[in-house]
PDB file with one MODEL, atoms N, CA, C and O in Angstrom:
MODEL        1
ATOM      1  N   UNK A   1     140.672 189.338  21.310  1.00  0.00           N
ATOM      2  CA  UNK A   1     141.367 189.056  22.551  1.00  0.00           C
ATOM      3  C   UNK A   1     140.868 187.748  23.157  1.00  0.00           C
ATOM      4  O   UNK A   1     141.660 187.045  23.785  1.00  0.00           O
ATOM      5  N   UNK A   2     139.781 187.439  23.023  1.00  0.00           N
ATOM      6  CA  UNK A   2     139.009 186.242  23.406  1.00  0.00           C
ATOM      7  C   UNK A   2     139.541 185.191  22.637  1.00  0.00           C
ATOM      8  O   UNK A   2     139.470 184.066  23.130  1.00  0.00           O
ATOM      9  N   UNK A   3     139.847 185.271  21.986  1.00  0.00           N
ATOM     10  CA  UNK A   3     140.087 184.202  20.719  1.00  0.00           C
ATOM     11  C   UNK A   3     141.832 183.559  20.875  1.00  0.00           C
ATOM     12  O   UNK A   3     142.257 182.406  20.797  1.00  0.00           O
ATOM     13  N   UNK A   4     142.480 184.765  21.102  1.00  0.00           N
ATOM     14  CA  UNK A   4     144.005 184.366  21.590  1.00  0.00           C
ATOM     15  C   UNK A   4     144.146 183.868  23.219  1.00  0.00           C
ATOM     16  O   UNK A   4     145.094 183.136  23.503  1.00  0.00           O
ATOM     17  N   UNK A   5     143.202 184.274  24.259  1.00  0.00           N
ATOM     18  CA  UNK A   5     142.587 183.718  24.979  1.00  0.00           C
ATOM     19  C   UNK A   5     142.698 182.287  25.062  1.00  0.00           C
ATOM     20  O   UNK A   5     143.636 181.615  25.492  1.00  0.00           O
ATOM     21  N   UNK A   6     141.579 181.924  24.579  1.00  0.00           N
ATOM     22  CA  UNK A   6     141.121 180.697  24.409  1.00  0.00           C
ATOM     23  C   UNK A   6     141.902 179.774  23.924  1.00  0.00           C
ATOM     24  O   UNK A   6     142.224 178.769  24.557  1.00  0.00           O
ATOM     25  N   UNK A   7     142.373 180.112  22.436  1.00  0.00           N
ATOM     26  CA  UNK A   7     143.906 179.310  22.096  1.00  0.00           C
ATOM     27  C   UNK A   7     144.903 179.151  22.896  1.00  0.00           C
ATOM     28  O   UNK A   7     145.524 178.092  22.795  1.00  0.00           O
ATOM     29  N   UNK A   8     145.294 180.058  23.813  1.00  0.00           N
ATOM     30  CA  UNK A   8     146.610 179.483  25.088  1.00  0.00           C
ATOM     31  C   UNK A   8     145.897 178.768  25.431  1.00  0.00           C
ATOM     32  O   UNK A   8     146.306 177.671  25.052  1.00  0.00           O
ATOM     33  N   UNK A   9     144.596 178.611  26.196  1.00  0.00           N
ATOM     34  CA  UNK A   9     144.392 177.918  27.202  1.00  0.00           C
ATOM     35  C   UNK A   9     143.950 176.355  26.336  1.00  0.00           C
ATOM     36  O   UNK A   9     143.487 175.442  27.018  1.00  0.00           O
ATOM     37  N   UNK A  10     144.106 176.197  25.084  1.00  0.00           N
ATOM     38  CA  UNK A  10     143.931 175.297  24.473  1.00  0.00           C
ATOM     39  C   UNK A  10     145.254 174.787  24.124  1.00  0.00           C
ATOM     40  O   UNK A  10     145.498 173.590  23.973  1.00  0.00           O
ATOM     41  N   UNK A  11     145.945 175.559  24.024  1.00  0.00           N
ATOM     42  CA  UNK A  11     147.824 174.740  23.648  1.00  0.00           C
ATOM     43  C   UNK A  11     147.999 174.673  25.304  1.00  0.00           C
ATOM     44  O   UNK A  11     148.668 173.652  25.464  1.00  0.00           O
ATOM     45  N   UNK A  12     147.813 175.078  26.227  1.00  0.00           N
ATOM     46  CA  UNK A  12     148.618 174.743  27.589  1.00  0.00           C
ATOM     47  C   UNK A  12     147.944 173.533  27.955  1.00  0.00           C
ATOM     48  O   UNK A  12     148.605 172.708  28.586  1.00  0.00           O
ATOM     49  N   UNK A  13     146.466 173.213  27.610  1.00  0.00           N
ATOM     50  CA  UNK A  13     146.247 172.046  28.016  1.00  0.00           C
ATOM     51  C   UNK A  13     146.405 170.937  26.742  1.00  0.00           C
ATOM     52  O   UNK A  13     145.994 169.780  26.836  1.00  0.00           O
ATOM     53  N   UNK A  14     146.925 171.367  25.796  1.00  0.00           N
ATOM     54  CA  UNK A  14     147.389 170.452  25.098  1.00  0.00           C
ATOM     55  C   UNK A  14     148.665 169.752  25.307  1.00  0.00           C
ATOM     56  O   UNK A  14     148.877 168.595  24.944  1.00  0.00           O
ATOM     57  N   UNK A  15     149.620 170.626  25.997  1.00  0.00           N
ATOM     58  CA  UNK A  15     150.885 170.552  26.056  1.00  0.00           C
ATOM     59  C   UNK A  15     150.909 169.905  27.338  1.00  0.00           C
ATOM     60  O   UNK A  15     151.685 168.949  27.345  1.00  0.00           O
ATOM     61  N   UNK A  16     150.203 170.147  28.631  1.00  0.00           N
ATOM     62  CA  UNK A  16     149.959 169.338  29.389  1.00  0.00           C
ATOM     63  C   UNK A  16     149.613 167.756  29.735  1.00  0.00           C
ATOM     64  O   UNK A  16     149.962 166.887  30.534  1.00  0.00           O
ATOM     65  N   UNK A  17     148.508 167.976  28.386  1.00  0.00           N
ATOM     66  CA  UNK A  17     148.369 166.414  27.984  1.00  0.00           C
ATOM     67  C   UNK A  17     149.377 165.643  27.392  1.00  0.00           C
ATOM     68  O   UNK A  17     149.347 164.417  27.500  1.00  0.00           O
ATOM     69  N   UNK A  18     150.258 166.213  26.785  1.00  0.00           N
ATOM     70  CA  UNK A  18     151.395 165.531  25.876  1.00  0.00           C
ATOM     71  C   UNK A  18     151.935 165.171  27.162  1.00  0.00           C
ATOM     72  O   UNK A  18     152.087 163.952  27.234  1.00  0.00           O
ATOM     73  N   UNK A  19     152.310 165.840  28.291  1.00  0.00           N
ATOM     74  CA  UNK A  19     153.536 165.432  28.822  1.00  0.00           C
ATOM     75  C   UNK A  19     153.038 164.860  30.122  1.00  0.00           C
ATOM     76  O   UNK A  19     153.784 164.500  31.032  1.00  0.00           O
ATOM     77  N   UNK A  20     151.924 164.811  30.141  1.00  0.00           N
ATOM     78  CA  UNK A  20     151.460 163.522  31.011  1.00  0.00           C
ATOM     79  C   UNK A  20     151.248 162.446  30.490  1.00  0.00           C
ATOM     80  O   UNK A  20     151.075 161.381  31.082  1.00  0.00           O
ATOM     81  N   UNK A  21     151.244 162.625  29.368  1.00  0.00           N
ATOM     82  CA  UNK A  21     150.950 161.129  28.459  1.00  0.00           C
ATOM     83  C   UNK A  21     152.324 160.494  28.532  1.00  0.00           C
ATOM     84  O   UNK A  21     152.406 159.276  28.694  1.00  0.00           O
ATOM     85  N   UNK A  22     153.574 161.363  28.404  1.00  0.00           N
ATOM     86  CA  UNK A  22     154.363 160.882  28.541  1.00  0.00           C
ATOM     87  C   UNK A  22     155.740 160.227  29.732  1.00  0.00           C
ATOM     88  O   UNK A  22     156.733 159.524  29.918  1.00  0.00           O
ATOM     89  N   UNK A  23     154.757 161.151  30.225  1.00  0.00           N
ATOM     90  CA  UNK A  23     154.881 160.865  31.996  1.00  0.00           C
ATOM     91  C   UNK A  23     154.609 159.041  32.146  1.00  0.00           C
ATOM     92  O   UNK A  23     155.315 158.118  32.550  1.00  0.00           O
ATOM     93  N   UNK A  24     152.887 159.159  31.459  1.00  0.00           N
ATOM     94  CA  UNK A  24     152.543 157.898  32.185  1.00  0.00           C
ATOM     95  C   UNK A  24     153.403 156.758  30.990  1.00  0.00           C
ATOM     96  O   UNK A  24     153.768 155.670  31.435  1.00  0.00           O
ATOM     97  N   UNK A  25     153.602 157.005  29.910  1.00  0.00           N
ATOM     98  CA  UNK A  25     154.223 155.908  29.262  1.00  0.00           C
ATOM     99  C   UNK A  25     155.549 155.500  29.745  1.00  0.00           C
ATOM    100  O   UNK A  25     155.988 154.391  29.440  1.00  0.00           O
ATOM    101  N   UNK A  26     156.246 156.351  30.508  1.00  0.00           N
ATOM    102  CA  UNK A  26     157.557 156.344  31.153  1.00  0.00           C
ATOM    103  C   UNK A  26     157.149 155.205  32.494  1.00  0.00           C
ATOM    104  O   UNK A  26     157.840 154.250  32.849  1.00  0.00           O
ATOM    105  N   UNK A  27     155.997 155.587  33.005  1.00  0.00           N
ATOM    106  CA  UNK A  27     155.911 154.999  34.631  1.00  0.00           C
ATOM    107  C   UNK A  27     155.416 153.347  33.699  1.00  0.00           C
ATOM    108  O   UNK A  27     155.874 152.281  34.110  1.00  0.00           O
ATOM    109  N   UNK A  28     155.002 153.366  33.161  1.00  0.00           N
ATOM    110  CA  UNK A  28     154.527 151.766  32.363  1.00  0.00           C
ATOM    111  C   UNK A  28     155.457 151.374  31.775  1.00  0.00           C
ATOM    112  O   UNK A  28     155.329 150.198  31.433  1.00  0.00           O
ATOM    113  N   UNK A  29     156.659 151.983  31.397  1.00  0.00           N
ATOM    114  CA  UNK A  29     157.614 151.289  30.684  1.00  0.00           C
ATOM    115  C   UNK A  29     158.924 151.123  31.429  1.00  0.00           C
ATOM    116  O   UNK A  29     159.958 150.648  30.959  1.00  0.00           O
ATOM    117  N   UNK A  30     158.645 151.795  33.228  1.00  0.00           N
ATOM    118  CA  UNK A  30     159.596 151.106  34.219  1.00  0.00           C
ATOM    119  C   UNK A  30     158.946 150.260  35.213  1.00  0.00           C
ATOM    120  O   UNK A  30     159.422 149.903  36.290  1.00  0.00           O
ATOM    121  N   UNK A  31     157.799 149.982  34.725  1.00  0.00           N
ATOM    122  CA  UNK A  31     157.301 148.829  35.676  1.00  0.00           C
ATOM    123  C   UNK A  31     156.321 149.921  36.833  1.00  0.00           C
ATOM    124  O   UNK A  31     155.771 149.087  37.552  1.00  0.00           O
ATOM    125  N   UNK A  32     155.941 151.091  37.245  1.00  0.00           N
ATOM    126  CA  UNK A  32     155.527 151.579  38.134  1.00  0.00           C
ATOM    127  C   UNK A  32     153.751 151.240  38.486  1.00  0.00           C
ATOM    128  O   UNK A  32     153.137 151.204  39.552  1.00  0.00           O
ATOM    129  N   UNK A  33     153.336 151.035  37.119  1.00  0.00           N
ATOM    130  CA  UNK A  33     152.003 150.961  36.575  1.00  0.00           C
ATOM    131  C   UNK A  33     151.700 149.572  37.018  1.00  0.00           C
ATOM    132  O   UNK A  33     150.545 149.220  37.255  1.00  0.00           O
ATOM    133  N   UNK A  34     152.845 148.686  37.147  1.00  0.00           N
ATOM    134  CA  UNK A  34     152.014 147.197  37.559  1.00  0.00           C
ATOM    135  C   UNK A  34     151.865 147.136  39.066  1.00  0.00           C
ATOM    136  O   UNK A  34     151.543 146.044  39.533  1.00  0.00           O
ATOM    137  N   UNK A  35     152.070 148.235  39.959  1.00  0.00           N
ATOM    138  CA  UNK A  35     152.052 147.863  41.604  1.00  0.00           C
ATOM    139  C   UNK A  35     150.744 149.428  41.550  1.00  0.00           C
ATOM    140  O   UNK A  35     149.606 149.167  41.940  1.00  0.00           O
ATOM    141  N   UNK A  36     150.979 150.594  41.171  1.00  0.00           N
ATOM    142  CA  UNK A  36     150.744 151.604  41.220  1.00  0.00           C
ATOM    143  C   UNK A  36     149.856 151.819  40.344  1.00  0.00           C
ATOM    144  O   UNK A  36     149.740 151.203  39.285  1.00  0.00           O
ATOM    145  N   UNK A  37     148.935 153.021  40.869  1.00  0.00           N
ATOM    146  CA  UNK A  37     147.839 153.533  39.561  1.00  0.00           C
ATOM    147  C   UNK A  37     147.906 154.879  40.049  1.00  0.00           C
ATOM    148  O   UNK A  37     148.412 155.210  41.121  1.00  0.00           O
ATOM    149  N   UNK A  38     147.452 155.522  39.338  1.00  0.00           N
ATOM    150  CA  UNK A  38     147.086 157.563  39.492  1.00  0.00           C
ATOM    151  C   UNK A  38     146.117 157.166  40.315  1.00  0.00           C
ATOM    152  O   UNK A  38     146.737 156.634  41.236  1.00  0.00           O
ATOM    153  N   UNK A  39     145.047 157.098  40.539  1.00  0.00           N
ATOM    154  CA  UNK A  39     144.210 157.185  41.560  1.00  0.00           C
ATOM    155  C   UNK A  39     143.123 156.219  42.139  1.00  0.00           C
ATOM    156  O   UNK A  39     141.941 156.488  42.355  1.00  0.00           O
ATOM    157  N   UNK A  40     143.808 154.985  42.352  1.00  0.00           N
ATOM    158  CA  UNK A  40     143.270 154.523  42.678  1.00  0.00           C
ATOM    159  C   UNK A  40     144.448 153.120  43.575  1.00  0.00           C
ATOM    160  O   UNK A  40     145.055 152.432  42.754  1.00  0.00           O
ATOM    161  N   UNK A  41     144.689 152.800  44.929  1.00  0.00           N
ATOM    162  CA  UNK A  41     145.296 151.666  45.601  1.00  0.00           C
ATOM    163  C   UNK A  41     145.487 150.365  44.671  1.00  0.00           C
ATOM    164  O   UNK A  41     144.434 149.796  44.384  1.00  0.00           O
ATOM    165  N   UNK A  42     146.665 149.817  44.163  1.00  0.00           N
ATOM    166  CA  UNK A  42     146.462 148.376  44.190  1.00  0.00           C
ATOM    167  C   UNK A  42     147.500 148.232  44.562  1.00  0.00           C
ATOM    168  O   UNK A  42     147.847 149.142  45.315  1.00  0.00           O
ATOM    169  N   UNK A  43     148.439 147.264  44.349  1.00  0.00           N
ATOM    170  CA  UNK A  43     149.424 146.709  45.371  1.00  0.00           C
ATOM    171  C   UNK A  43     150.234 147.588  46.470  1.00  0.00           C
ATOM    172  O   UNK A  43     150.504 147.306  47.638  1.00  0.00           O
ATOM    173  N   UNK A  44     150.575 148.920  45.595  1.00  0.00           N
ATOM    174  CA  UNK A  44     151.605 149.630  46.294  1.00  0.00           C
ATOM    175  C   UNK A  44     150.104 151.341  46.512  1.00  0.00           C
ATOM    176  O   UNK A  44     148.901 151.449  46.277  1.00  0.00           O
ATOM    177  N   UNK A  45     150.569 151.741  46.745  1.00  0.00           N
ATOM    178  CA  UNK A  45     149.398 153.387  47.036  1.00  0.00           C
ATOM    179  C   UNK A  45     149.221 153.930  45.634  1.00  0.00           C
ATOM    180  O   UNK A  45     150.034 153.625  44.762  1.00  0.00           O
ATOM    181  N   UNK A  46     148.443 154.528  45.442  1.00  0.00           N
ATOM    182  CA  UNK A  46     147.759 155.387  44.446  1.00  0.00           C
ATOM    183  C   UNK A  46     149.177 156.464  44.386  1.00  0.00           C
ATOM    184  O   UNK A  46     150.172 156.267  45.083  1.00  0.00           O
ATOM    185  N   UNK A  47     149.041 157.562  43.461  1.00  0.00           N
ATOM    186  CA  UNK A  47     150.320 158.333  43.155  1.00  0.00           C
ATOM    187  C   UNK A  47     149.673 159.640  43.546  1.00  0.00           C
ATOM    188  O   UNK A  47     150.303 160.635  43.906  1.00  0.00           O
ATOM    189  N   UNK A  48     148.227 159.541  43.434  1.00  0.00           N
ATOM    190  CA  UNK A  48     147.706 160.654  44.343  1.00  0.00           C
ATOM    191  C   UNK A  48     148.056 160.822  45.697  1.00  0.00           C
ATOM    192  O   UNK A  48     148.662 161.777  46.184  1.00  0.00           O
ATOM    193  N   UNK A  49     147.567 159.676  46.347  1.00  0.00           N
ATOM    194  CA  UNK A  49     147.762 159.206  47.677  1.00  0.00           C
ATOM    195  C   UNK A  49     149.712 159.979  48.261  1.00  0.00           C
ATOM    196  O   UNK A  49     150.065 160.789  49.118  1.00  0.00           O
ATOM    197  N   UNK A  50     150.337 159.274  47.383  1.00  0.00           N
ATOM    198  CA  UNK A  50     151.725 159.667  47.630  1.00  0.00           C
ATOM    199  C   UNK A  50     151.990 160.870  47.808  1.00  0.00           C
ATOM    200  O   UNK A  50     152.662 161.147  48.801  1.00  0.00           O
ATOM    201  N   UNK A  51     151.560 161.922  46.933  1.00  0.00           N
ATOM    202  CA  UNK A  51     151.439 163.082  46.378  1.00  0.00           C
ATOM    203  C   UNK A  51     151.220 163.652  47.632  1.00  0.00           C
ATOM    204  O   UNK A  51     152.032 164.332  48.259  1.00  0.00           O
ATOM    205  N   UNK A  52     149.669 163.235  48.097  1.00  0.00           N
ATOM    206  CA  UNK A  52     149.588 163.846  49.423  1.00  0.00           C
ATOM    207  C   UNK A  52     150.112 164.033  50.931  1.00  0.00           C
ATOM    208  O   UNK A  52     150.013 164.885  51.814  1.00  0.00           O
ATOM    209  N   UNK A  53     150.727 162.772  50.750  1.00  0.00           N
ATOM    210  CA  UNK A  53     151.758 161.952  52.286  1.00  0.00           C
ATOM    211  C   UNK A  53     152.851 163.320  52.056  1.00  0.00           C
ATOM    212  O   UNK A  53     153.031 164.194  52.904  1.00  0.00           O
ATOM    213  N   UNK A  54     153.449 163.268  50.836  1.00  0.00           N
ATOM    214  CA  UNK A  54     154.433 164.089  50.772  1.00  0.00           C
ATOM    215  C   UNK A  54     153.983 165.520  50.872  1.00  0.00           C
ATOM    216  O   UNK A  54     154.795 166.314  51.346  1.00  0.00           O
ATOM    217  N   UNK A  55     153.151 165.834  50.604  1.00  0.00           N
ATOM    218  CA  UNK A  55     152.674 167.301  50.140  1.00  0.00           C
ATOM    219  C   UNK A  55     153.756 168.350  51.481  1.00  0.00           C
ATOM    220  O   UNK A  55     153.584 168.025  52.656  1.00  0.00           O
ATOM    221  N   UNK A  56     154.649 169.370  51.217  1.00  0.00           N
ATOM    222  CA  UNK A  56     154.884 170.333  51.688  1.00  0.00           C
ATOM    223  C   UNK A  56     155.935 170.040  52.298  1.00  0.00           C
ATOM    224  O   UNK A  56     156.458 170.922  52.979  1.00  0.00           O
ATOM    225  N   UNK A  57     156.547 168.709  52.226  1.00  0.00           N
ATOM    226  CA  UNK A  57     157.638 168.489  52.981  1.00  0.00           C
ATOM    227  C   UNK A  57     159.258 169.103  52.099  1.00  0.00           C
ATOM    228  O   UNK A  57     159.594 168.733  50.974  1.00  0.00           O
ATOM    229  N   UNK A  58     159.632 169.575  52.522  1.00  0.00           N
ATOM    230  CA  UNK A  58     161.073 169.930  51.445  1.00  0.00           C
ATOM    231  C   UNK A  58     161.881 168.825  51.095  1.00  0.00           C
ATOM    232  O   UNK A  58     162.389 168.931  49.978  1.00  0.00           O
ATOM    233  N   UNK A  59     162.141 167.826  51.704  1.00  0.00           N
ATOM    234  CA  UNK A  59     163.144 166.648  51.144  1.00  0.00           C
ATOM    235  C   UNK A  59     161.990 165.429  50.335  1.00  0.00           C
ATOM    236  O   UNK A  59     162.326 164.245  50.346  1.00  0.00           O
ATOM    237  N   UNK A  60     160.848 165.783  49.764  1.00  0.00           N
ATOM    238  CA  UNK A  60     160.132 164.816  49.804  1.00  0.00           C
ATOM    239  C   UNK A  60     160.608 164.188  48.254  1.00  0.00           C
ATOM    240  O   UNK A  60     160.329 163.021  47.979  1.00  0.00           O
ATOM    241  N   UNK A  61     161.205 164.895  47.465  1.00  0.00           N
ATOM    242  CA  UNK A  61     161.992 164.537  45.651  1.00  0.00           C
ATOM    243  C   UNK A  61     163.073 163.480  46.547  1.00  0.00           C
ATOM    244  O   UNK A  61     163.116 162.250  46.599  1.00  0.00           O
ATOM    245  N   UNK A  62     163.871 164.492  47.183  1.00  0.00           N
ATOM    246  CA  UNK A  62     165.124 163.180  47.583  1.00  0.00           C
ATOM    247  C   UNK A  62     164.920 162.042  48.293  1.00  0.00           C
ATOM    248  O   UNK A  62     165.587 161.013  48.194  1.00  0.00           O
ATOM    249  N   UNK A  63     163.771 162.276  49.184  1.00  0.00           N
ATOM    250  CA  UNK A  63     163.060 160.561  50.007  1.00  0.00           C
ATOM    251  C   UNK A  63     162.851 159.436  49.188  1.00  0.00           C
ATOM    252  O   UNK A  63     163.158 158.250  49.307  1.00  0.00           O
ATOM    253  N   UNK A  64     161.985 160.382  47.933  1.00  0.00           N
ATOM    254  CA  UNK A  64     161.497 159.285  47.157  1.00  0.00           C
ATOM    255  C   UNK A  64     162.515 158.427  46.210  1.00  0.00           C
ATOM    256  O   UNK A  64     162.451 157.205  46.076  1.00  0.00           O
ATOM    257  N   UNK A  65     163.402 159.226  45.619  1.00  0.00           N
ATOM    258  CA  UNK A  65     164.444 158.996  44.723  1.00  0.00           C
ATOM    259  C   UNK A  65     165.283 157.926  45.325  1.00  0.00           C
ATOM    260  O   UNK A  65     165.595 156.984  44.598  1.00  0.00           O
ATOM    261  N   UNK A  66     165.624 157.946  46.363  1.00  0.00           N
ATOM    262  CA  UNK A  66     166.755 157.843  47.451  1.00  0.00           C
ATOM    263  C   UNK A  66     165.603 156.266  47.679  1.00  0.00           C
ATOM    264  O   UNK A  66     166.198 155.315  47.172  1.00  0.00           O
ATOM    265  N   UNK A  67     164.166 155.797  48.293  1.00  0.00           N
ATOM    266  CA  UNK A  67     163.563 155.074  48.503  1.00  0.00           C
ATOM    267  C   UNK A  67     163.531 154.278  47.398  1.00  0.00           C
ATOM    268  O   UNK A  67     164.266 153.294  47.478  1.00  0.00           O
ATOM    269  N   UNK A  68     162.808 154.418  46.233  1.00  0.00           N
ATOM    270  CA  UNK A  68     162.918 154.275  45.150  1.00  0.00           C
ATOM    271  C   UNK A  68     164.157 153.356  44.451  1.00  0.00           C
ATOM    272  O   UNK A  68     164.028 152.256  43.915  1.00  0.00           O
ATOM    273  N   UNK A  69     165.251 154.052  44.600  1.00  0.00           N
ATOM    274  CA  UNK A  69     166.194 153.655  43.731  1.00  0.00           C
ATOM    275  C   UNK A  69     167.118 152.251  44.805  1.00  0.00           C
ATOM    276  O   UNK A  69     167.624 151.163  44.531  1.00  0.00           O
ATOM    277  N   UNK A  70     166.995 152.804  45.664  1.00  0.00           N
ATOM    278  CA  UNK A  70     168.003 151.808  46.995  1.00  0.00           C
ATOM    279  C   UNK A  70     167.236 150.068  46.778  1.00  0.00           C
ATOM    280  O   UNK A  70     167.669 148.924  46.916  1.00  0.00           O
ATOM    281  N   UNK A  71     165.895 150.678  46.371  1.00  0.00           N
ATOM    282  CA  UNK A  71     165.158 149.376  46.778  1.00  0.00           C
ATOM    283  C   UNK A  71     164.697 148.618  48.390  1.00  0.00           C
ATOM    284  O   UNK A  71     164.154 147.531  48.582  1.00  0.00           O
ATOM    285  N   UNK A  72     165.197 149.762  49.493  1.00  0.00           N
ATOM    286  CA  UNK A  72     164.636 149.392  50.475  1.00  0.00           C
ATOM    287  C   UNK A  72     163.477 149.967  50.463  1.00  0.00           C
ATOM    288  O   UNK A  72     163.395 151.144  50.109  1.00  0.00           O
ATOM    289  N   UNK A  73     162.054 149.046  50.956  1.00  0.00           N
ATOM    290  CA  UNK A  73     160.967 149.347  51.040  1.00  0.00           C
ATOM    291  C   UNK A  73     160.363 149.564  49.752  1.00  0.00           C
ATOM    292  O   UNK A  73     159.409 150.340  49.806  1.00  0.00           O
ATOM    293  N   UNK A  74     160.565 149.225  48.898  1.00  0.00           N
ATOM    294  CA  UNK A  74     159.913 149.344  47.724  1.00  0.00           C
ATOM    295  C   UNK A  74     161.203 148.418  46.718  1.00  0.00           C
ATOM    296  O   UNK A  74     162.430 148.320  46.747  1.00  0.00           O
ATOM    297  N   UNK A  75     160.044 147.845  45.853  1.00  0.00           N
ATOM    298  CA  UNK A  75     161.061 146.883  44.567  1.00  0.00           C
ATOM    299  C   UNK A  75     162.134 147.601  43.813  1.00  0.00           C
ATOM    300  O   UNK A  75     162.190 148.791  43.505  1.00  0.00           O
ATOM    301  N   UNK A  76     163.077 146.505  43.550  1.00  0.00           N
ATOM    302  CA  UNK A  76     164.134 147.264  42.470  1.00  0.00           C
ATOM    303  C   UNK A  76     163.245 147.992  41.407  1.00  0.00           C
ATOM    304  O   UNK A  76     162.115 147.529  41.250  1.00  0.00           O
ATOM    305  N   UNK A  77     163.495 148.723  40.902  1.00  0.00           N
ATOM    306  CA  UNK A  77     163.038 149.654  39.283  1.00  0.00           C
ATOM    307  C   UNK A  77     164.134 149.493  38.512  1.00  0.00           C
ATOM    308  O   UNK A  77     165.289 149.173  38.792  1.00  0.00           O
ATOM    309  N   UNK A  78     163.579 149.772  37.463  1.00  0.00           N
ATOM    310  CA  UNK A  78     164.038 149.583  35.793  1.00  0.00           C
ATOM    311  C   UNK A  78     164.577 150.917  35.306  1.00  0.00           C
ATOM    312  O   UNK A  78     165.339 150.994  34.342  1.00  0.00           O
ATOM    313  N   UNK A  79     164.101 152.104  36.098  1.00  0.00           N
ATOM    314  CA  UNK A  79     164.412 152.836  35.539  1.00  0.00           C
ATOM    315  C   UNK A  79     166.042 153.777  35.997  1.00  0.00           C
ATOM    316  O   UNK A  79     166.489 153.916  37.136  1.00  0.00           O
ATOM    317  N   UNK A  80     166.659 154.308  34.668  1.00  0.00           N
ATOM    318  CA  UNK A  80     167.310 155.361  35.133  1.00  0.00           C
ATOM    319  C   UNK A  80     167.387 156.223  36.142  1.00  0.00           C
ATOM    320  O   UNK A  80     166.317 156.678  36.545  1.00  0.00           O
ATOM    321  N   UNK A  81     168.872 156.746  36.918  1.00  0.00           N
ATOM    322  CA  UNK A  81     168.192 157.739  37.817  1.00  0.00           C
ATOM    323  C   UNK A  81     168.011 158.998  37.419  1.00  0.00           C
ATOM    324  O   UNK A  81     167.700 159.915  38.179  1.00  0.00           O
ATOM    325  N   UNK A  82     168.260 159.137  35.809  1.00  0.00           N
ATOM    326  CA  UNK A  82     167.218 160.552  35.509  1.00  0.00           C
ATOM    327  C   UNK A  82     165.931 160.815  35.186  1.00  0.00           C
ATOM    328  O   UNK A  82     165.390 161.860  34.824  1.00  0.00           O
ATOM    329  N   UNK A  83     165.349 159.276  35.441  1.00  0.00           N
ATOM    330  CA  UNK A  83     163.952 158.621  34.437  1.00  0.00           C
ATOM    331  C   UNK A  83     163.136 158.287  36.135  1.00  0.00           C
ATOM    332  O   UNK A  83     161.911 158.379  36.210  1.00  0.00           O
ATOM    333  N   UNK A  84     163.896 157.945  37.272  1.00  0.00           N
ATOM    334  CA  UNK A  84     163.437 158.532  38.681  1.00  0.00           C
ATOM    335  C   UNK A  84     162.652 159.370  39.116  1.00  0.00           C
ATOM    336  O   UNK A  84     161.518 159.255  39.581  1.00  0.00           O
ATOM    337  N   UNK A  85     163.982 161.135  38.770  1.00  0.00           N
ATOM    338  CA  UNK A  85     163.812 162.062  39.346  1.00  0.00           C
ATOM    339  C   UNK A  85     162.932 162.894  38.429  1.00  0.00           C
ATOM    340  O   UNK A  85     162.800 164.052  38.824  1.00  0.00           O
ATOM    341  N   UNK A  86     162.235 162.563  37.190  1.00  0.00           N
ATOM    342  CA  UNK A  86     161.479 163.193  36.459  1.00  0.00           C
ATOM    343  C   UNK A  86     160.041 162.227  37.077  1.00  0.00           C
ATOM    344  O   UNK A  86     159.110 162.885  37.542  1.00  0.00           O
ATOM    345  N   UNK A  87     159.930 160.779  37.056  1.00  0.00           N
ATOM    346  CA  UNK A  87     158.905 160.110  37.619  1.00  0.00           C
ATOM    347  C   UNK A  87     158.352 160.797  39.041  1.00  0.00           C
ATOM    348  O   UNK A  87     157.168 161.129  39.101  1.00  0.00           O
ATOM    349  N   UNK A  88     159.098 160.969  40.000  1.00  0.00           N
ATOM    350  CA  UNK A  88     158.618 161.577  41.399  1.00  0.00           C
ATOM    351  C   UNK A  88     158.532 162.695  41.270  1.00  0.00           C
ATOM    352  O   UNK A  88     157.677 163.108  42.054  1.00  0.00           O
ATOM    353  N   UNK A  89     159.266 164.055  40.266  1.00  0.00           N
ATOM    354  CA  UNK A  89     158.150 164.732  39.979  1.00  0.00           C
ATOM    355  C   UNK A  89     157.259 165.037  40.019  1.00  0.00           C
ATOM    356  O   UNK A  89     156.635 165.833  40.721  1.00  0.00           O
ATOM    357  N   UNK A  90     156.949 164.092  38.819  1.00  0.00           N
ATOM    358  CA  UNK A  90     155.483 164.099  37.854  1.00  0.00           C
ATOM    359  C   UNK A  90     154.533 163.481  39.225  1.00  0.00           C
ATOM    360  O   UNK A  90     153.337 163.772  39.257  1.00  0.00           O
ATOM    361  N   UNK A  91     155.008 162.805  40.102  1.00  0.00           N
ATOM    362  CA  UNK A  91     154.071 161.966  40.916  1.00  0.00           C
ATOM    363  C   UNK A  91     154.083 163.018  42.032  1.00  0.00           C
ATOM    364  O   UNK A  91     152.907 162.972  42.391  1.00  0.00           O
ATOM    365  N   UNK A  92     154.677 163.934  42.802  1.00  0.00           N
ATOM    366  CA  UNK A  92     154.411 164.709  43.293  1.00  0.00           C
ATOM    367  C   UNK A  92     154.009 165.872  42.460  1.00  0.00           C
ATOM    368  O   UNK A  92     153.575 166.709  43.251  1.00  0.00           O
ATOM    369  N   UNK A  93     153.958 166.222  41.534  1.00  0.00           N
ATOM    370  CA  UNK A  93     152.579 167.485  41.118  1.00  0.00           C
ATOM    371  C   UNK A  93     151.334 167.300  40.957  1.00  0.00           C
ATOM    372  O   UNK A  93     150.484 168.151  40.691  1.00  0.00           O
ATOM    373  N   UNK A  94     151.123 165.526  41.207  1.00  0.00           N
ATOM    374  CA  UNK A  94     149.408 164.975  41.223  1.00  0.00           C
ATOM    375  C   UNK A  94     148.902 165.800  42.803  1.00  0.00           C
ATOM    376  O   UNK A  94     147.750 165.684  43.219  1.00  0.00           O
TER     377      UNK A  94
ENDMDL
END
């Protein structure tokens, strides 16, 4: 029992890692990574930081999307708006 145990908790954080890896290759391959970092300020806020501003608000997916994509207050993006709403996501579950 220990042993099947241990293996989920070894594929869930495997599978976790996959899809943050691919999270972050998505945010570097729409440009998010050159203003933005996971945790740490440089041009634009940390994605932690964001994470938290937003934390608990109910419209906080559509603020960002809606901010994001308009380009007011933040630069045009590169990305899709289904490549968006998976990015603010991933940036609100930090």
């Amino acid at each position: 029992m220990k042993m099947i145990a241990m293996t989920l908790v070894a594929a869930v954080g495997l599978v976790a890692t996959s899809v943050a890896s691919a999270q972050d290759a998505l945010a570097k391959s729409s440009g998010c990574l050159n203003c933005h970092a996971v945790d740490t300020k440089k041009m634009g806020p940390a994605f932690k930081d964001v994470a938290a501003k937003y934390k608990g608000k109910a419209d906080a997916e559509a603020t960002l999307e809606t901010k994001i994509s308009s380009g007011k207050g933040h630069p045009a993006v590169k990305a899709s708006a289904d490549d968006v709403k998976s990015l603010v996501k991933w940036v609100l579950s930090m």
